[in-house]
C-alpha positions in Angstrom: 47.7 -13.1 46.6 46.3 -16.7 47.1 44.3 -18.3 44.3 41.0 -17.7 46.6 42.0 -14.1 47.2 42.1 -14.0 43.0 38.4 -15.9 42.5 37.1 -13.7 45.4 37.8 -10.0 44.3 36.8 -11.5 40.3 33.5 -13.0 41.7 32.9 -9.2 43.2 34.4 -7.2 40.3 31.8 -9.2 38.0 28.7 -8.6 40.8 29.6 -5.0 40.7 29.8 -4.5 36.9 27.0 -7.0 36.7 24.9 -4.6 38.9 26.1 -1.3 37.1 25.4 -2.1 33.9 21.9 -2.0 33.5 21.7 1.5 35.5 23.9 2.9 33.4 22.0 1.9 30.5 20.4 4.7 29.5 16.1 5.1 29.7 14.7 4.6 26.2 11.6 6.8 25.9 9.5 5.7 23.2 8.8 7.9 20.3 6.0 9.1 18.2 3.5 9.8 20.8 -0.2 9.9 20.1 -1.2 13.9 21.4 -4.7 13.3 19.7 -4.8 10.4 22.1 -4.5 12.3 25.8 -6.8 15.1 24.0 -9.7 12.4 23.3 -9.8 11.3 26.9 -9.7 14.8 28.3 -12.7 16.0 25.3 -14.3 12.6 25.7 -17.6 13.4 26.3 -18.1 16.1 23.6 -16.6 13.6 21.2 -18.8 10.9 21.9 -21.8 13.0 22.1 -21.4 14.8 18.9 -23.3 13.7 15.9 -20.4 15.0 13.6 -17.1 16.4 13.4 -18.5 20.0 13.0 -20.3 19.7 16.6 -16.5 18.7 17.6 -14.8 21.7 16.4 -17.6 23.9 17.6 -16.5 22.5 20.7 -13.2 22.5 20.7 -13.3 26.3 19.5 -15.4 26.6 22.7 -12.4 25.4 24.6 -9.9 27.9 23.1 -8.5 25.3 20.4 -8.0 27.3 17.6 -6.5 26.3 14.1 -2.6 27.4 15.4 -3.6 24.9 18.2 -4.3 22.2 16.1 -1.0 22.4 14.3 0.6 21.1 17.5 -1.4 17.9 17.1 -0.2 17.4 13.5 -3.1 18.7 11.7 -3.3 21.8 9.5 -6.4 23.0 11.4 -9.4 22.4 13.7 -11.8 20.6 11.0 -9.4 17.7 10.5 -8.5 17.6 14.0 -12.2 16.9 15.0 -12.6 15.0 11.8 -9.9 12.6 13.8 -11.5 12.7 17.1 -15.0 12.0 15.3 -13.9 9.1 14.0 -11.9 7.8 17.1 -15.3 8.0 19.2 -18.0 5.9 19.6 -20.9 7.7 18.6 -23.3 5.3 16.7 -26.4 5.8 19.6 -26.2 9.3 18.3 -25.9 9.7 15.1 -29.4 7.9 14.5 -31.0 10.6 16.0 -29.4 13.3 14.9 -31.6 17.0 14.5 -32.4 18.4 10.8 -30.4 21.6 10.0 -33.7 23.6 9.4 -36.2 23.2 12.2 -39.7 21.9 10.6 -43.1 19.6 11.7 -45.0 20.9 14.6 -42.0 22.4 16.8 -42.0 25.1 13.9 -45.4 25.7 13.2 -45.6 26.1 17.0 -42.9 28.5 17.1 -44.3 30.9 14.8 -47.7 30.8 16.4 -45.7 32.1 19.7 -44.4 35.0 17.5 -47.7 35.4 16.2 -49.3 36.2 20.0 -47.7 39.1 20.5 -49.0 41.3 18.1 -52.1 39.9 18.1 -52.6 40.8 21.3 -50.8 44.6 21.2 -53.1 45.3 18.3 -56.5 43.9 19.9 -56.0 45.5 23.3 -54.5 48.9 22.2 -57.9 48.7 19.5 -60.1 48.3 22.9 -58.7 50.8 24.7 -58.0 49.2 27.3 -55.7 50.9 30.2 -53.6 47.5 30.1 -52.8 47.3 26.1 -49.0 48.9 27.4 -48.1 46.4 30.1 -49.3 43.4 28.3 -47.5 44.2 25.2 -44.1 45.0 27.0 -45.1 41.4 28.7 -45.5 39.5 25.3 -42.1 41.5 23.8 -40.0 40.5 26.3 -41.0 37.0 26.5 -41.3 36.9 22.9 -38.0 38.5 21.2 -35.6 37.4 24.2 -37.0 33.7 24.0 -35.3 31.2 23.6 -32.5 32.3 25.7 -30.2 29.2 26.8 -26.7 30.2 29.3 -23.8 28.2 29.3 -24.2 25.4 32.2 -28.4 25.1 31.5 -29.0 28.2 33.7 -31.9 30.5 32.4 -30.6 34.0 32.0 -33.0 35.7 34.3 -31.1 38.9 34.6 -31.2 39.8 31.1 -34.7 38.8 30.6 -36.0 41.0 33.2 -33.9 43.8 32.6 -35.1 43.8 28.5 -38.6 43.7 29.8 -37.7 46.6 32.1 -36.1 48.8 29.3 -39.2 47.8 27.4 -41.5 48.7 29.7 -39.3 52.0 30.5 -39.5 53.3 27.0 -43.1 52.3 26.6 -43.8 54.1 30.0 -42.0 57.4 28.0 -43.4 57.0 25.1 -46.7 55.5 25.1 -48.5 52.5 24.0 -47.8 53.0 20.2 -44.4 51.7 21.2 -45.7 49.1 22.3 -47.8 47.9 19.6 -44.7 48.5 17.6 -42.5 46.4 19.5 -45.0 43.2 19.2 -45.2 43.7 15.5 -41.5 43.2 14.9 -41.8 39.9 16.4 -42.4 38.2 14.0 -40.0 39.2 11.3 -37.6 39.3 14.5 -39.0 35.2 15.3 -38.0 34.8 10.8 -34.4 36.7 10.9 -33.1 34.6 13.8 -34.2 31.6 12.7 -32.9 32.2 9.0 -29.7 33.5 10.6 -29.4 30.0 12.4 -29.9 27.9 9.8 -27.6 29.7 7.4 -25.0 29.6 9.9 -25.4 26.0 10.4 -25.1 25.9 6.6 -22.3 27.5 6.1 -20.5 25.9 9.4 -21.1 22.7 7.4 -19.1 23.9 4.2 -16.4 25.9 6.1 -12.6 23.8 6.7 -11.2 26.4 8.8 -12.3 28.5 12.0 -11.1 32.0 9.8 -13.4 30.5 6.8 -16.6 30.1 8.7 -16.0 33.8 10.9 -15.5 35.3 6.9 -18.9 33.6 5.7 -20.9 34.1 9.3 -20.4 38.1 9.3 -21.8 38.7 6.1 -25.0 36.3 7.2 -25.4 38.1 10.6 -25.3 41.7 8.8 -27.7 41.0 6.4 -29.8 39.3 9.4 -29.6 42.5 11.0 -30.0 44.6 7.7 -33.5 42.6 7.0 -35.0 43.3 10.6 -34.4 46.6 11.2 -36.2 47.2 7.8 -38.7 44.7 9.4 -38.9 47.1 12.7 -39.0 50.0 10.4 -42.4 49.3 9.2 -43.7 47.8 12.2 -42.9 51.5 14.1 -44.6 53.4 10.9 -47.7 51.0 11.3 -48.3 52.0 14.8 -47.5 55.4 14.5 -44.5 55.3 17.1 -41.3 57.7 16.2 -38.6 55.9 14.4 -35.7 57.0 16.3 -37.2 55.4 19.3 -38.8 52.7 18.3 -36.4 51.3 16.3 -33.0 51.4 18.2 -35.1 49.7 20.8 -36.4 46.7 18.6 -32.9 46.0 17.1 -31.7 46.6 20.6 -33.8 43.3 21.7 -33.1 41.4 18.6 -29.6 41.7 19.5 -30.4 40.3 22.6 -32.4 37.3 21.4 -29.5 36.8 19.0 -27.0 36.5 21.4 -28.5 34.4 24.6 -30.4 31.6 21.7 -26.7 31.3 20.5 -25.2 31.2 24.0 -23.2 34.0 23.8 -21.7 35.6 27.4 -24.5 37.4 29.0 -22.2 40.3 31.1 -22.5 42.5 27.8 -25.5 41.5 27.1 -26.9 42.8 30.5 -24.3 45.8 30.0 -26.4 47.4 27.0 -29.6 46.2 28.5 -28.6 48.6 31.5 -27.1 51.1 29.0 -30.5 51.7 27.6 -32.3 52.5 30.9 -30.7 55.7 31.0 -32.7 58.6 30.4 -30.7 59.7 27.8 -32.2 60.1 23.7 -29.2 58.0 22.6 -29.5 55.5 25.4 -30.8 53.0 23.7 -29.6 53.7 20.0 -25.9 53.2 21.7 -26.5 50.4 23.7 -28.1 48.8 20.4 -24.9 49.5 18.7 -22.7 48.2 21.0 -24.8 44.7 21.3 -24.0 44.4 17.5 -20.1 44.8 17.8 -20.4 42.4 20.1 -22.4 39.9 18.5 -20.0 40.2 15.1 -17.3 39.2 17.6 -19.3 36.3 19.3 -21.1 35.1 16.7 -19.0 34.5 14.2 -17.7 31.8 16.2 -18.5 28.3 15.0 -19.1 27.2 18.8 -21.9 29.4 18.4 -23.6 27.4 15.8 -23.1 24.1 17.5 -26.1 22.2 18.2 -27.9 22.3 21.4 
């Protein structure tokens, strides 16, 4: 072999080896990723929006995150993850305006007066005599103990709030208008419970670190929510002379239902007992009741449920 021959199959040799080497060189993926990272951008508007970490892990409980989920992102639960995202987000706009944990001012005063209407106006008309006492109470109830209802996506549950004034009006079609005055009556303490229940739900989302911790302290709260209305209820049915075993199944029946849409729980059972109750069965309505309340344990001892609107 010539010289040139020599130079020329070198010259190749080092091309090809020149060439090789950096394919074989293996890929070097970086390490230490940042997971909280790709779940900011894909939970970035409910961080930035939020006007505290709570209102993030109300949210993030919303989305199925729960506190075995959170482990996966290196924290020990759902509170410190959010605490994380909180502070990752720009949220200054928001946090100046942020809402009081107890509603006060007007917006309350206002709120109570709305409660206040519908006995008033039971009482008055059912005192006149007049033929229309019945339907105007069932009217006022439904409006009354149902609202505020908010839906997931802004939409106003229609369904359930006509089907509670029809179970309403139903049993006061049955029963008479004694039922009806009784119904109004426990608006008000029914307007007081859920707005107690609220704020010591907020309350206690505030001093819980854990999603188990706040179900534990929210249970107790909606029990004795429930406890103090049906006591409420109680008298309101003695006072207008309606039978207990009607009248009351029926109030804590729409209570229930107040509960559950103001908290924006899933209406399907909520419509589910209101349908229950329309049969023509005693029990019908004392079933349906209890069934709305194993169901609101359940849904509202989430802390998405607390979350401000």
């Amino acid at each position: 072999m010539t010289s040139g021959e020599v130079e020329r199959v070198q010259r190749e040799a080092g091309m090809t080896s020149g060439e090789a080497e950096p394919a074989a060189r293996p890929v070097r993926r970086r390490a230490g990723g940042d997971p909280v990272k790709a779940l900011l951008h894909r939970h970035r508007e409910l961080c930035e929006r939020a006007v505290d970490p709570l209102e993030i892990a109300a949210g993030l409980e919303a989305h199925g995150i729960t506190d075995r989920t959170a482990a996966r992102f290196r924290h020990r639960d759902v509170f410190s993850l959010a605490e994380e995202l909180y502070a990752r987000s720009p949220h200054e706009a928001v946090t100046t305006a942020a809402p009081t944990l107890v509603p006060a001012g007007p917006a309350a005063f206002r709120a109570f007066g709305y409660a206040l209407l519908p006995g008033a106006l039971a009482c008055a008309a059912a005192a006149a005599g007049q033929v229309w006492a019945g339907a105007a109470a069932v009217a006022a109830v439904a409006a009354a103990l149902v609202w505020p209802g908010r839906a997931p996506g802004g939409r106003f549950p229609y369904v359930a709030h006509l089907l509670a004034a029809a179970v309403a009006g139903w049993a006061v079609y049955r029963h008479g208008t004694a039922l009806a005055v009784g119904l109004a009556l426990a608006v008000v303490p029914g307007h007081l419970a859920a707005v107690a229940f609220a704020a010591g739900g907020r309350a206690r989302l505030d001093g819980s670190r854990a999603l188990e911790d706040f179900a534990d302290r929210a249970r107790p709260l909606l029990l004795a929510a429930v406890a103090l209305f049906t006591g409420a209820a109680t008298a309101a049915a003695a006072l207008a002379g309606t039978p207990l075993p009607v009248a009351v199944p029926l109030a804590l029946l729409l209570f229930l239902t107040r509960l559950l849409l103001r908290h924006g729980a899933h209406r399907a059972p909520v419509c589910a007992g209101l349908v229950l109750a329309l049969v023509p069965v005693p029990a019908a309505a004392l079933t349906a009741a209890a069934g709305l309340l194993v169901h609101a344990v359940l849904a509202l001892a989430r802390a998405s449920a607390h979350a401000r609107p």
